[in-house]
N, C-alpha and C positions, 0 to 999 in steps of 0.2 A: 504494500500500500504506500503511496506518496505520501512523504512526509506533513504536507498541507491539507490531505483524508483526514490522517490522524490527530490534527491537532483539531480538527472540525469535531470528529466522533468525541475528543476530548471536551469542548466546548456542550457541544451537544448535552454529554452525559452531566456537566456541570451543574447546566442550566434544565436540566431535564423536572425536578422538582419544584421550580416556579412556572416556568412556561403550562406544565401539565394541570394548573391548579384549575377550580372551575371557572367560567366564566374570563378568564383570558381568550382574548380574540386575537392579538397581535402581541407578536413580541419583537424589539428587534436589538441588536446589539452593536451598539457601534463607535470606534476607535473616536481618540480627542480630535481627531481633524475631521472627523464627519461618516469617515467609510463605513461601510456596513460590512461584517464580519458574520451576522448570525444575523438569519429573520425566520421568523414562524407566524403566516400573516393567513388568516382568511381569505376567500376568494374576494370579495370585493371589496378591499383595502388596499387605499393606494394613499399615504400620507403626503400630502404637499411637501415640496420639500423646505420650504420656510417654516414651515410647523416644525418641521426635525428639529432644523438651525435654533428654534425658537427652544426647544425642548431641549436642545445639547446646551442652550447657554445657560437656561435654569439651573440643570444639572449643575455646569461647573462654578457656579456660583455655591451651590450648597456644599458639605461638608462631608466627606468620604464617610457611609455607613451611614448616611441620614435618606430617606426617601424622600421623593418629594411628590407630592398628590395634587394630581389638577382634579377640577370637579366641572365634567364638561357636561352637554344636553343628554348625551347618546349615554355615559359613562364616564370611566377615572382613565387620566391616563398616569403614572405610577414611571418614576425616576430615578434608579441607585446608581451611583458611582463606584465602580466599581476599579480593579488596579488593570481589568484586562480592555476595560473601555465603558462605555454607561448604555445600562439595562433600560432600555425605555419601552412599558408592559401597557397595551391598554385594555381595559375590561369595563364587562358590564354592568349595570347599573347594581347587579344584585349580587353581585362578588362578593366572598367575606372578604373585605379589608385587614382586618386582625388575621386569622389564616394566611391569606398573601403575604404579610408585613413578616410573618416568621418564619415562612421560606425564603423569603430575600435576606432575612439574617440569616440563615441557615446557610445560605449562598453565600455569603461573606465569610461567612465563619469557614467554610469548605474549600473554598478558593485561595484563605490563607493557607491552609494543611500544606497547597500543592508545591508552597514554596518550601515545606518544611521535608 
């Protein structure tokens, strides 16, 4: 397997505990300058890409290990920073937020391990 498979199936497996929670509709993962590295999107999701831009600057404005929670008409969209690049989750209106919120720690807390 090419070495860029595996660090995907690595990525994958990471993030596989929050993308799979209920009520997530898109997930996407993407590096500080913008690229996209991981996405897990619905068929009929196509984010603007000023919305991202808008969404990456929120992030890095907030504090590594803090989320950050917009509260949109449709649903949340849901923001961690993370060291591999910032998790940007959106869901539905009826998502458990508490639930979510402890897989995203759990994700922080797991993606430290990798370095250990």
């Amino acid at each position: 397997m090419h070495p860029s498979g595996q660090v995907f199936l690595m990525i994958e497996r990471l993030l596989e505990g929050v993308v799979s929670q209920r009520g997530i509709t898109d997930a996407w993962l993407v590096e500080k300058d913008g690229f996209v590295i991981y996405s897990k999107e619905s068929p009929n999701s196509q984010p603007a890409n000023q919305a991202v831009q808008d969404w990456l600057s929120l992030a890095h404005n907030a504090s590594d290990a803090q989320t950050v929670t917009l509260v949109q008409e449709q649903g949340f969209v849901l923001l961690r920073t993370l060291r591999i690049g910032v998790l940007i989750l959106k869901a539905q209106r009826a998502t458990n937020l508490g639930a979510l919120r402890l897989a995203l720690d759990k994700l922080s807390e797991d993606e430290g391990k990798m370095d250990a």
